[in-house]
Residue, then its C-alpha position, 0 to 999 in steps of 0.5 A: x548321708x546325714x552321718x557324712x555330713x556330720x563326719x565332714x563337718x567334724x573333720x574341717x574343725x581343727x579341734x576334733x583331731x587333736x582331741x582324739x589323739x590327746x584323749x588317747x595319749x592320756x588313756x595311754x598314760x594310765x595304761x602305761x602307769x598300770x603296767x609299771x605297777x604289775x611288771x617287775x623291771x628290776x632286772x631289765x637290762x638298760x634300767x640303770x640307764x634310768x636311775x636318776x632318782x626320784x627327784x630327777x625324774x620328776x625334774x625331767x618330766x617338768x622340763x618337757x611338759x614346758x617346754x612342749x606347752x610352749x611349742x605348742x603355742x609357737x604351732x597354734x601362731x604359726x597355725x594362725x599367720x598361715x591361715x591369714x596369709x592364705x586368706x588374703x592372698x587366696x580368698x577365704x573359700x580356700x581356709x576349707x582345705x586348709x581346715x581339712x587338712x589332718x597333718x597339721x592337726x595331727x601335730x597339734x594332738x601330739x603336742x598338746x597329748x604328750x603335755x597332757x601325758x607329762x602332767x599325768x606321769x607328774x601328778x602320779x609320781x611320788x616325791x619320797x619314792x626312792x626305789x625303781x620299782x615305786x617309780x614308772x620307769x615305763x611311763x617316763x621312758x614312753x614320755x621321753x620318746x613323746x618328746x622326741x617326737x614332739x621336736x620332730x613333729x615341729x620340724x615336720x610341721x614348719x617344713x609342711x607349712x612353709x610348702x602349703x602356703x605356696x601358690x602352687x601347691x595349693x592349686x594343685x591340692x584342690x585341683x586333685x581334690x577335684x578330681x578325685x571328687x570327678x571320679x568318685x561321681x560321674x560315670x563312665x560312658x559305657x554305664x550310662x543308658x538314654x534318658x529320652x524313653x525314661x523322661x517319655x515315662x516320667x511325662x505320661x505318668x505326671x502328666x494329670x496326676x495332682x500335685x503339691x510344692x514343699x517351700x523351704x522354711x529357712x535361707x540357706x545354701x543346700x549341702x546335700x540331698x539325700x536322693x537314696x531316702x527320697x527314692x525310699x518315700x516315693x516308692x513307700x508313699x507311691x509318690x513322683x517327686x521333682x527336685x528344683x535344687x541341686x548341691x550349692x544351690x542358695x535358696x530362701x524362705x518359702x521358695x520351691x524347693x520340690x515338687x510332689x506329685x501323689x494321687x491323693x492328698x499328701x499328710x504334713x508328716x510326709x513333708x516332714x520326712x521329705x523336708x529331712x533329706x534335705x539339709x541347709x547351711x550357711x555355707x557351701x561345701x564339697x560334699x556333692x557339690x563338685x561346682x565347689x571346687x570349680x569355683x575356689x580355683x576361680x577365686x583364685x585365678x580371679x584374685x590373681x588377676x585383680x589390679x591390684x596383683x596381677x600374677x598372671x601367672x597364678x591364673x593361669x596355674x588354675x586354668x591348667x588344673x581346670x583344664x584337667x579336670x574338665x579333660x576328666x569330665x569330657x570322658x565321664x558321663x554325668x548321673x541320669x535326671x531321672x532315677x527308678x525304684x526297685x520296680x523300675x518306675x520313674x520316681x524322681x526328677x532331679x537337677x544335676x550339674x552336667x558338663x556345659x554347666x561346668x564350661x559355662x562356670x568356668x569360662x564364662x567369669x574368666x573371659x569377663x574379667x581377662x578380656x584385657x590381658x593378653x597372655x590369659x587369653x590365649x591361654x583359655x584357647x589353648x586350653x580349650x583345644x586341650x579339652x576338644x582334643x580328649x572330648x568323647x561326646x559332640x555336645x561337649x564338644x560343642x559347648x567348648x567351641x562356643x566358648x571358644x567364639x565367644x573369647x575371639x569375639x571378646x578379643x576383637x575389642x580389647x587386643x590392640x597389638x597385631x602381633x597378639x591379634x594374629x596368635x589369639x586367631x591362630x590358638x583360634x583357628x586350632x580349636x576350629x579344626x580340632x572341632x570340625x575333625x571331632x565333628x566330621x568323626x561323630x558324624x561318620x560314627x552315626x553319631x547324631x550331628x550336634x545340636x546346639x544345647x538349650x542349657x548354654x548361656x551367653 
């Protein structure tokens, strides 16, 4: 778990890429300068092609280390303006996608390896040689296909960057991203089982066993827990543990972060090793924090909505790939609170972000700060019965109906047109018979009727 941490770490740097290309374009360069000293190419067929001299070659290979340095430069400006306009118009939560992304990174190591290559292939070559065979005809003919990769990794590069920096297609990257992380980490609902007889077990055998709390020693947001290692401790130590935190949680200095329960007093070396599987940084990231993705598109439907912009339509680009992605949550189900160890005994209790809480962070900030706009609001609403349409369990789809009073009461007090007054009813009255016909269907089903969740917050 550490180990992807790291990798992820390392993959949001804009150094770390364009390093290992350039490195490996310079081992090239030395391979290639081995290959001209052991391989004869005087009778190669298109030689004459490349005898231009001594002279001439190293002219050439001083133009093209130049003039690619000097692209070089343009990229890492072009880089930098990009990014700024991202961040102004965006919000700064979303320069993590942009540092993520390897194609702009992968140019840059094109272009500062084949500057590097050139200056090997010039500090190798000898100005008094005269034959073919003292020159690295190979190496500069490898140097020469660099460059023209270079031009058009340039042209790709401009292209790509012009595309990125849109409005929508940057929705869409994170909203795919989301996605993708929604797949990788909820179930399917047929995998998941009940939790009431697993909780039941976890209560008896907790319930007088002595326990001790483990405070966090720094500030910080919560990047990961490792939940794998913690299940492994437990199990070794004969220990029950409870989770207080979940990932993107901020904690601070000696709050409760877990809670250990042992027969038994528990040494400090113990808390060592539990203190390990959990990591704290400065900042959120995406790495089992699917919360994270939520809100860098709330940013920017907020941003959106500010006084000073007010692009409704950007905002609600955002609430559609919001809706996808709850529409995608509707049909998973969310990890077990509870996990068992190889012998099946109640070992840890954890916090997990589950459905409503996704509702409640989507709707809720956006229903604050929309209430006078007319257009977004109607769209909540018909996202909203977008979802209860593709909804497969009734405490979700209860969660979407509240939402869904809450922004009719809202409208009450702001919608001063009739006319909108009468289409934010009608959006409303379609989520209402959406959900009385999901309701009435659980219920045939024998599914059991639907209980308001104690997790929804108003």
């Amino acid at each position: 778990m550490m180990l992807k941490l790291f990798w992820e770490k390392l993959l949001t740097t804009i150094w770390f890429v364009p390093a290992v290309i350039a490195t490996g374009l310079v081992m090239s360069s030395i391979g290639f300068l081995n290959l001209d000293q052991h391989v004869d190419i005087r009778n190669w067929p298109w030689i004459n092609t490349l005898q231009i001299g001594t002279s001439g070659v190293r002219q050439v290979l001083a133009v093209t280390t130049s003039a690619i340095i000097s692209v070089t430069g343009v990229v890492f400006s072009i880089s930098v303006v990009a990014l700024t306009l991202a961040a102004n118009q965006f919000g700064s939560k979303i320069l993590h996608n942009f540092l993520r992304d390897n194609k702009t990174k992968m140019v840059l190591g094109l272009l500062i390896g084949s500057f590097l290559y050139g200056l090997a292939l010039l500090s190798f070559i000898d100005t008094h040689a005269t034959t073919s065979q003292q020159m690295p005809i190979i190496s500069v003919a490898i140097n020469l296909l660099l460059t023209v990769l270079s031009i058009i990794g340039l042209i790709y590069f401009i292209h790509y960057i012009s595309t990125t920096i849109q409005a929508d297609q940057i929705i869409s990257l994170i909203g795919e991203e989301l996605n993708q992380a929604i797949d990788e980490s909820l179930l399917d609902l047929d995998e998941q089982v009940t939790t009431d007889s697993v909780k039941q077990r976890w209560d008896i055998t907790v319930h007088a066993m002595p326990s001790e709390t483990m405070v966090a020693s720094v500030s910080g947001y919560v990047e990961f827990v490792d939940i794998e290692q913690l299940r492994k401790i437990a199990e070794n130590e004969n220990q029950h543990i409870e989770l207080f935190l979940r990932p993107g949680d901020f904690v601070i200095e000696n709050l409760p972060i877990l809670r250990v329960f042992q027969e038994g007093g528990i040494n400090e070396d113990c808390f060592g090793r539990l203190r390990l599987c959990i990591s704290l940084g400065r900042k959120r990231t995406p790495f089992s924090d699917i919360e994270f993705a939520i809100m860098q598109l709330l940013q920017i439907a907020l941003r959106a909505m500010s006084p000073g912009v007010n692009d409704s339509l950007t905002a609600t680009a955002c609430i559609d790939w919001l809706s996808s992605s709850l529409g995608r949550m509707a049909n998973r189900e969310f990890p077990l609170e509870y996990l068992e160890d190889s012998n099946g005994v109640v070992r840890i209790k954890k916090r997990e972000f589950c459905f409503v809480d996704a509702v409640d962070t989507m709707f809720h900030p956006l229903r604050q700060n929309v209430t006078n706009n007319e257009m977004v609001m109607i769209h909540l609403l018909e996202t909203i019965s977008r979802i209860l349409q593709v909804s497969r369990k009734p405490q979700y789809s209860e969660a979407l109906y509240n939402h869904a009073k809450l922004i009719m009461e809202s409208s009450k007090e702001s919608f001063r047109n009739p006319s909108d007054t009468q289409e934010i009813i009608k959006r409303f009255e379609k989520c209402q018979i959406i959900y009385e016909h999901a309701r009435s269907k659980f219920q045939a089903d024998r599914t059991p009727v639907f209980e308001s969740s104690a997790r929804f917050r108003v």
